[in-house]
C-alpha positions as CSV (number, residue, x, y, z in Angstrom):
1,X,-25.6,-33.9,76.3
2,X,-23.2,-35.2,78.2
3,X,-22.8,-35.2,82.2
4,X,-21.5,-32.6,84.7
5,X,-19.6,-35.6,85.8
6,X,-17.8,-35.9,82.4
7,X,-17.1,-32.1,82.7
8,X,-16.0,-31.9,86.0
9,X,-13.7,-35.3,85.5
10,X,-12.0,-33.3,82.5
11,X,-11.4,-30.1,84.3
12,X,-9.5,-32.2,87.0
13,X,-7.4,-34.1,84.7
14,X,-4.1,-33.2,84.9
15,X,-2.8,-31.4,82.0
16,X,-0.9,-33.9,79.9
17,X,-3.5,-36.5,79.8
18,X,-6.4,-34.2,79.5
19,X,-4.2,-32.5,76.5
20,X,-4.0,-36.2,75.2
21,X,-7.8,-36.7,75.4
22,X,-7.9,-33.4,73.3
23,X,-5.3,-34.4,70.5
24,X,-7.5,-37.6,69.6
25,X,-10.9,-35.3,69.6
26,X,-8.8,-33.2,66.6
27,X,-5.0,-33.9,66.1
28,X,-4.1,-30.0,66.2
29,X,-1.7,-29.1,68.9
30,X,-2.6,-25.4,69.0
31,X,-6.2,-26.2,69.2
32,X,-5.9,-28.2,71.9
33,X,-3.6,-26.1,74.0
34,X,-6.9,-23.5,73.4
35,X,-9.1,-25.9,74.8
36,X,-7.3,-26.9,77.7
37,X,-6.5,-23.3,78.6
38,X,-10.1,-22.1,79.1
39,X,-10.2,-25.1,82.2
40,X,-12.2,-25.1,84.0
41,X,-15.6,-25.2,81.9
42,X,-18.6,-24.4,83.8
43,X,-20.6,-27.2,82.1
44,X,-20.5,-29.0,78.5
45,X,-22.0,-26.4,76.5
46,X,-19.1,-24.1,77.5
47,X,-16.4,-26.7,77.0
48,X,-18.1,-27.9,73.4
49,X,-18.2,-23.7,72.0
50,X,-15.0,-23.2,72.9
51,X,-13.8,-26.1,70.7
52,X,-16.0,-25.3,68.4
53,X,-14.9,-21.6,68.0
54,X,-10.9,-22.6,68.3
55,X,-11.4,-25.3,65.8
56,X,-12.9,-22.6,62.8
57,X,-9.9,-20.5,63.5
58,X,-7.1,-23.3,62.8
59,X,-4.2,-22.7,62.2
60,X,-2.1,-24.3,59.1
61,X,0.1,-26.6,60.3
62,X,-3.0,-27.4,62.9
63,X,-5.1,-28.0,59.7
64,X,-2.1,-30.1,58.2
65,X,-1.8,-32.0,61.0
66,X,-5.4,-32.8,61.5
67,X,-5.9,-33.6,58.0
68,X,-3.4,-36.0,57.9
69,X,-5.1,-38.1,60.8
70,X,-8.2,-38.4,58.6
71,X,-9.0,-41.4,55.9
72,X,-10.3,-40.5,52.6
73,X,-14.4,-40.8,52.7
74,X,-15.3,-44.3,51.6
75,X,-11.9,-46.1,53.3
76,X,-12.3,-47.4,56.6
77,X,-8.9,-46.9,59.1
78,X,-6.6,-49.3,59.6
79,X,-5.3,-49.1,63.5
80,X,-7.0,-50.0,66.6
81,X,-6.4,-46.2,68.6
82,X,-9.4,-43.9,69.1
83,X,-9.1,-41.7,66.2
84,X,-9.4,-45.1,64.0
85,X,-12.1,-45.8,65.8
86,X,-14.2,-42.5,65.4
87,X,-13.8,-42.7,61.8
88,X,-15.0,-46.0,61.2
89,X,-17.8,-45.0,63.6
90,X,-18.4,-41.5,62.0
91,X,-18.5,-43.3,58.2
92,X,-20.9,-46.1,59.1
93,X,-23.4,-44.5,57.2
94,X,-21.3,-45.5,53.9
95,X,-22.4,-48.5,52.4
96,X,-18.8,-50.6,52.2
97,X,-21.1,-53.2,49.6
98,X,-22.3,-50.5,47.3
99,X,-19.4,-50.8,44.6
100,X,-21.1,-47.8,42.5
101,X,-21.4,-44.9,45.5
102,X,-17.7,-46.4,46.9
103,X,-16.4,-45.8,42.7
104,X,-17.8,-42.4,42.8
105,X,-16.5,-41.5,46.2
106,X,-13.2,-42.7,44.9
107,X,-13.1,-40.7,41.8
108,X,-14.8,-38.0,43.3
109,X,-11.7,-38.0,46.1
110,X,-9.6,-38.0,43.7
111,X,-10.5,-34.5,41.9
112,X,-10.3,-33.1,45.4
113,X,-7.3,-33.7,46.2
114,X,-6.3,-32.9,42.7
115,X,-8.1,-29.3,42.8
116,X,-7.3,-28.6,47.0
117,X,-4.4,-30.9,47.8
118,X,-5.7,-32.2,50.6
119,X,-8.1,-35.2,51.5
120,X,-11.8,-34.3,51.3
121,X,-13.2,-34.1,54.8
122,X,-17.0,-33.7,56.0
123,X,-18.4,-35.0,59.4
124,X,-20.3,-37.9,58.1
125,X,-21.7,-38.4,61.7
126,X,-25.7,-39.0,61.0
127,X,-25.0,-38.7,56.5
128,X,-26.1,-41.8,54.7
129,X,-23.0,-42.1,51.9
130,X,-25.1,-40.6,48.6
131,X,-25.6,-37.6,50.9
132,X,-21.9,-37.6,51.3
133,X,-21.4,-37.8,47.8
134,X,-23.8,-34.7,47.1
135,X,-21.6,-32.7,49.2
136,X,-18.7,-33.8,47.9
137,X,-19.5,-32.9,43.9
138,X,-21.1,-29.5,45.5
139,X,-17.9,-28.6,47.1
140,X,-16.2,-29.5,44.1
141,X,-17.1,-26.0,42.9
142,X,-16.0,-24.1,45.8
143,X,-13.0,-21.8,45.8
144,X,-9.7,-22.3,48.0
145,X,-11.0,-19.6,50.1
146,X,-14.2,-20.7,50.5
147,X,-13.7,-24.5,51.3
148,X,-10.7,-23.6,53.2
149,X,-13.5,-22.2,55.8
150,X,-15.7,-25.2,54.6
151,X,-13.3,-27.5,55.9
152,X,-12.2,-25.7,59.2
153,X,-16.3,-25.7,60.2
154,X,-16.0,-29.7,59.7
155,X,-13.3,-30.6,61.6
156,X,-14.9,-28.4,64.2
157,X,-18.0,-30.3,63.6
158,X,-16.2,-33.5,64.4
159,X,-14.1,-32.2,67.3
160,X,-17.0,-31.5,69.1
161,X,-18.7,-34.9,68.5
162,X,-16.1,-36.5,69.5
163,X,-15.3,-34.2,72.6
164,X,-18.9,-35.0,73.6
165,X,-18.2,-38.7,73.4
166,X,-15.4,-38.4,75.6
167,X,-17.0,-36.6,78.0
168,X,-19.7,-39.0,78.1
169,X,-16.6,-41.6,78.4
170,X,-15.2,-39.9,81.3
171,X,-18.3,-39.6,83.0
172,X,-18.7,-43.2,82.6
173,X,-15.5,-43.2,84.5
174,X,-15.8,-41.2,87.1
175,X,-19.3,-42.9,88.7
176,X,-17.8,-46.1,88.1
């Protein structure tokens, strides 16, 4: 969990930076206007549910934009900014030198975006890649409605890990 430091260093932010910090947690706009409007947080666990609980209500264009800031599963980022960063940290548990699972990820990307038209997303924080792959055939058989919600309670997965590593950051930053 991270520190009361981290908390208090984000509710003192002022509101354009701290709004910043939010966008590269989960590139959604309205989300993050949420977030930052329930300042100040008591303590992480407050700060983390509320992101959670904004982030399975997104709207469209938030889920557009926040989709479009994610790499298929299996390709690493190009860029050197945060959210590049997090994703080649979050898919570290895909083995880049297993040409069959990186083949099947490809293909199996490809009929996902064919059936949804959007990139497949999971948080694959802590998911070695055949567990990845699992998830991603299962979901193969869901319904727009149903992965529609599937996808909103990932990105809200991953918003929150990676609000919970910037709080750590700021922490870091603030007894420094």
């Amino acid at each position: 969990m991270p520190s009361a430091d981290g908390v208090a260093e984000f509710n003192h932010l002022p509101a354009e930076p701290a709004l910043q910090h939010l966008l590269t947690c989960l590139n959604a706009p309205g989300w993050a206007t949420a977030v930052l409007a329930g300042r100040p947080y008591p303590d992480a666990e407050s700060l983390l549910a509320t992101a959670f609980r904004f982030g399975l209500v997104l709207s469209e264009d938030d889920l557009g934009l926040a989709l479009s800031r994610h790499p298929r599963i299996g390709e690493r980022p190009g860029g050197t900014g945060a959210e590049a960063a997090h994703s080649r940290s979050e898919q570290s548990g895909v083995d880049q030198a297993d040409q069959e699972l990186a083949a099947a990820l490809h293909a199996g990307n490809l009929a996902y975006e064919k059936k949804f038209d959007r990139v497949f997303l999971i948080r694959a924080a802590g998911r070695s890649g055949p567990e990845i792959l699992a998830a991603l055939e299962k979901r193969l058989a869901s319904d727009e409605q149903t992965e529609a919600a599937e996808v909103r309670d990932q990105l809200a997965q991953i918003a929150q890990l990676r609000l919970n590593a910037l709080l750590d950051q700021l922490g870091r930053e603030r007894t420094s």
